[in-house]
N, C-alpha and C positions, 0 to 999 in steps of 0.2 A: 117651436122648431123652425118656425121659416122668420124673412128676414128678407129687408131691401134687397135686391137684383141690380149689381150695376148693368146702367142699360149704354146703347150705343155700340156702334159698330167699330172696332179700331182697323187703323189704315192698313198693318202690317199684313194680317192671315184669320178674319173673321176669328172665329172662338174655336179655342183648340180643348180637347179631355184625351187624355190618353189611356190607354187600355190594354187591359194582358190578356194578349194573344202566341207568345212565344217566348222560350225562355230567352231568348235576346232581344226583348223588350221592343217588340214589332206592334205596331199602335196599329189602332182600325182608325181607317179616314174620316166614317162618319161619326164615330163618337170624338173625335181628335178636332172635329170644327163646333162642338157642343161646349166647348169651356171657352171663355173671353181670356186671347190675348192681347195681356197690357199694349194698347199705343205708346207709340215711344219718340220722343222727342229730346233735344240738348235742354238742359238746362245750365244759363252760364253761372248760373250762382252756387256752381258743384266746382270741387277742383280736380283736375286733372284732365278735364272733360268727360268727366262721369254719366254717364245718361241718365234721362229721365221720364222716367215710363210712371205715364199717368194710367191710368187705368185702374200607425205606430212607428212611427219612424225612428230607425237606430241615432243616438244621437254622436253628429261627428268630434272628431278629436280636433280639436283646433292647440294652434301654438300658441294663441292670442286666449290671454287673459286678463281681467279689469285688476292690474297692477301692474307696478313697472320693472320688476325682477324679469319679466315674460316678454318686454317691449324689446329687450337687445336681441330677441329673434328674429324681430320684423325691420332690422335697418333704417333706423327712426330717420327721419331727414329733419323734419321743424317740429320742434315741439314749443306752444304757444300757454301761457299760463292761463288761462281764464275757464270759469267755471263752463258746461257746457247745459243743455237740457238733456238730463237722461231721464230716460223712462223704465222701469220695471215692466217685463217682457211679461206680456198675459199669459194666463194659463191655457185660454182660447186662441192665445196665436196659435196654433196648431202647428205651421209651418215651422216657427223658431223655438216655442216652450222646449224647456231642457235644453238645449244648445249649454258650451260651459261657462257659458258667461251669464247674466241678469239681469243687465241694464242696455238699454238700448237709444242712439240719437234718433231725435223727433225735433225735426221733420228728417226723414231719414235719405238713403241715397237717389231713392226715389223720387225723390218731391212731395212725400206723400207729409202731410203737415198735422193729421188725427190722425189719432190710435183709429178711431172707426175704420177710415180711409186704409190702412194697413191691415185690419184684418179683413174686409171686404174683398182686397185686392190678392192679397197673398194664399190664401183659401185656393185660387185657381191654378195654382203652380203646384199644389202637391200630390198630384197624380203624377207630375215629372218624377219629381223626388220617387214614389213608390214604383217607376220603375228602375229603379235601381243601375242607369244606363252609366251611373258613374258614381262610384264613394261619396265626391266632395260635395254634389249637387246642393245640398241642403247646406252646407257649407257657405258655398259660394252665394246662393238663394238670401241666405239670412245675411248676408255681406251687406246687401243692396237692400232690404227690407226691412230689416233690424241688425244697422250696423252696432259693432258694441260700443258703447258711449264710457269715457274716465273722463272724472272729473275734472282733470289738472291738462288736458290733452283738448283744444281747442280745434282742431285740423280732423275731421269725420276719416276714418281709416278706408280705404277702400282695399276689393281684392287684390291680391296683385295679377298681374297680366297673364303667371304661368297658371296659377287657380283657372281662371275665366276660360284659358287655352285646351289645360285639360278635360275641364269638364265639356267646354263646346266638343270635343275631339271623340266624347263621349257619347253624346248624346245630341248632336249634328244631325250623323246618320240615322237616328232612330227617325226624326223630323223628314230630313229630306228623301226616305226612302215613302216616304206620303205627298211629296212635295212641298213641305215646308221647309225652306231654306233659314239660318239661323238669324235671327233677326241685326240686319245691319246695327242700330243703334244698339247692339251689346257686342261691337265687333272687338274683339279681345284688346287690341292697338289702344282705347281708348282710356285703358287703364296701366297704371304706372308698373313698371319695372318692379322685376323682385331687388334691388335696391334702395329703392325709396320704403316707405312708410304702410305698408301695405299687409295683405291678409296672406300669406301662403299656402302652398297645398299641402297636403297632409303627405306624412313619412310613409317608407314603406312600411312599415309597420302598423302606420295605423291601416293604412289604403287594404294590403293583405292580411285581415285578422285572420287569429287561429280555428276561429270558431265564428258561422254567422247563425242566427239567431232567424228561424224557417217563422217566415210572414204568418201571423195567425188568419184563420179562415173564418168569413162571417158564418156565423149561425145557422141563418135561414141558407147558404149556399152550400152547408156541410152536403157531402155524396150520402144517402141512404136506401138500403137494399127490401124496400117493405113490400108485402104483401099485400092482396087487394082488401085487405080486411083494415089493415094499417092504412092505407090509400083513402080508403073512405070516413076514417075516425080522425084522419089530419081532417079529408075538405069540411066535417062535422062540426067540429074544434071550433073554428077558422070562421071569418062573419063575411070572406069575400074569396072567390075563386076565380080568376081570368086569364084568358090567353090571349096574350098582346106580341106588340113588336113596340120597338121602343124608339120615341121620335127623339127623345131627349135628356141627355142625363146632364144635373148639375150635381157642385157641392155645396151647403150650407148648414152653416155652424157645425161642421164635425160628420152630417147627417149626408149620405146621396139622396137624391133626388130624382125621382123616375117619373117621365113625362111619355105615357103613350102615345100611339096613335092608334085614335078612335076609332077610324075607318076597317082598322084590320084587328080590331080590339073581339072576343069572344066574352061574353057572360055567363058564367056556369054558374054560381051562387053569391047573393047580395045579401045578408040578413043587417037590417038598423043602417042601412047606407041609404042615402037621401037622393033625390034627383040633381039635387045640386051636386051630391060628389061626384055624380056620374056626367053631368055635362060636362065637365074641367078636371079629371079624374088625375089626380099628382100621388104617386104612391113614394113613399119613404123606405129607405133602408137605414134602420138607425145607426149611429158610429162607421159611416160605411167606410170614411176616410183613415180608420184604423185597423182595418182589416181588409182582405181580400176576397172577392169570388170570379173563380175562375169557371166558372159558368157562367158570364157576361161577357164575353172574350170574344163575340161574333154579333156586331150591333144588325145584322141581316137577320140574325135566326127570332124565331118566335119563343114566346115564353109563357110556363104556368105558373102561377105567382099567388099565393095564397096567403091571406092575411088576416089582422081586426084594423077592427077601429079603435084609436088612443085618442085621447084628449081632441078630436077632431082631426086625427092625420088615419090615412090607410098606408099602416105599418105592416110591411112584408114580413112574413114569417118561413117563408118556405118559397124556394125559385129553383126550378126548375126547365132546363133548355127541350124546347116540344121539337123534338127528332121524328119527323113522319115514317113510320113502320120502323119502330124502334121495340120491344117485347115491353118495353116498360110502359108505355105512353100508350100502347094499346090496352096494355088492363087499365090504365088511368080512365082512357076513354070509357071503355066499360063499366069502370066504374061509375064515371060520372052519369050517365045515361041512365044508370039504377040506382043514382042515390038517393036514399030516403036513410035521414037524418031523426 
């Protein structure tokens, strides 16, 4: 389950996660500097002046397809014969799998030159995408990270300038109402005209479907109405019970990542947990990057989080937000205080 950490600070806004707190996609500050954003730098070996950032999602409608019946929508400008490197898009990119294309240029608009290097990186952008702050985001996202590669097409596509415009126009404000401003080196200007050669934004059609498809809810975050008899047979179950606050959340391989803090951490039951899990205590929420819970929506509030132990990780089974003088969290208390398992 776990997995290198790109480490290092980038120049732009320390490390951003974003997090649902309102249905117009209003991010908490402290979870919003928990994810690394990419550093961002020119690379002149990009054309157009493309940037180069080192450093369940519905899948969008694109016009672009790896054939060339689909090219006369994008206003080709050069098309150059020569084979390219495409790579078949992993099932673990999370960020671009199912997009409607397959193949993708490596080293891509990025700079990034390994597939590793692309899925390490791209992993921290799709918390943007699940807030849903704009249609095309994951659109636009896979442009630059898994641009789609044809064999016979030599010249890397890039978005076009109205894509980048709307989705900034989009999802700007979500940033700078935390004070993240959008990052200069993706300033819309530096990509080409919808005349040239480029990726554009989705029709209305696609942008307004008829139907959207309600984000599934993780598991352990479902709302449940139980009884103190029920209360006491979950903490039972269950090989660990604690009330934290949370210092830190990441995502790897698919999985969130929950980093206490210790200082304000409670222990109510530990059964087959070691002292080592308890000095450096990392709980997991598994597939968390395919579902949602919106009982994490307040990185201030405190939390009951009940779990086991898997193959060495303390997997959350059950989270619950601890609301002081709430009717529920009072029999909880209670309960815990008399429980005998």
């Amino acid at each position: 389950m776990g997995c290198s950490e790109s480490g290092g600070v980038p120049s732009v806004h320390s490390h951003l996660i974003l997090q649902d707190s309102s249905p117009t996609c209003a991010l908490d500050r402290k979870l919003f500097q928990q994810q690394q954003w990419p550093t961002v730098e020119k690379d002149h070996r990009l054309h157009h002046g493309a940037p180069h950032l080192s450093g369940s999602h519905p899948s969008p409608r694109l016009t672009l397809r790896p054939s060339y019946p689909r090219l006369v929508q994008l206003r080709p400008a050069r098309l150059i014969l020569q084979k390219n490197h495409c790579k078949a898009i992993p099932t673990n990119l999370l960020l671009c799998h199912d997009i409607e294309y397959t193949e993708m240029r490596l080293p891509n608009l990025l700079g990034h030159e390994t597939m590793n290097e692309v899925l390490q990186q791209a992993s921290s952008w799709i918390p943007l995408v699940q807030k849903q702050c704009h249609p095309d985001t994951r659109k636009f996202l896979c442009s630059l990270f898994a641009p789609v590669c044809l064999d016979d097409l030599d010249e890397p596509i890039q978005p076009c300038r109205s894509l980048c415009e709307s989705v900034r126009n989009g999802c700007a404000p979500v940033m700078s109402a935390f004070g993240f401003p959008w990052p200069k080196m993706l300033e819309c200007e530096r990509f080409p005209l919808d005349n040239d050669l480029c990726i554009p934004p989705a029709s209305l059609e696609t942008v307004m479907p008829a139907t959207k498809e309600a984000p599934r809810v993780c598991d352990a975050c479902k709302e449940t109405d139980e009884n103190d008899n029920e209360i006491v047979d979950n903490l039972c179950k269950n090989d660990f019970a604690l009330k934290i606050k949370v210092k830190e959340i990441s995502y790897i391989n698919g999985d969130t990542k929950i980093v206490p803090e210790t200082k304000s951490r409670t222990i109510y039951k530990m059964n087959g947990v070691t002292e080592r899990d308890l000095r450096k205590t990392v709980l997991w929420l598994r597939d968390g990057l395919q579902c949602i819970c919106e009982e994490m929506n307040d990185i201030n509030a405190a939390y009951l989080v009940m779990g086991q132990k898997m193959d060495g990780h303390l997997v959350i089974t059950s989270l619950k937000r601890w609301q002081k003088g709430q009717r529920e969290f009072k029999r909880i208390s209670r309960s815990i205080r008399k429980l005998q398992c």
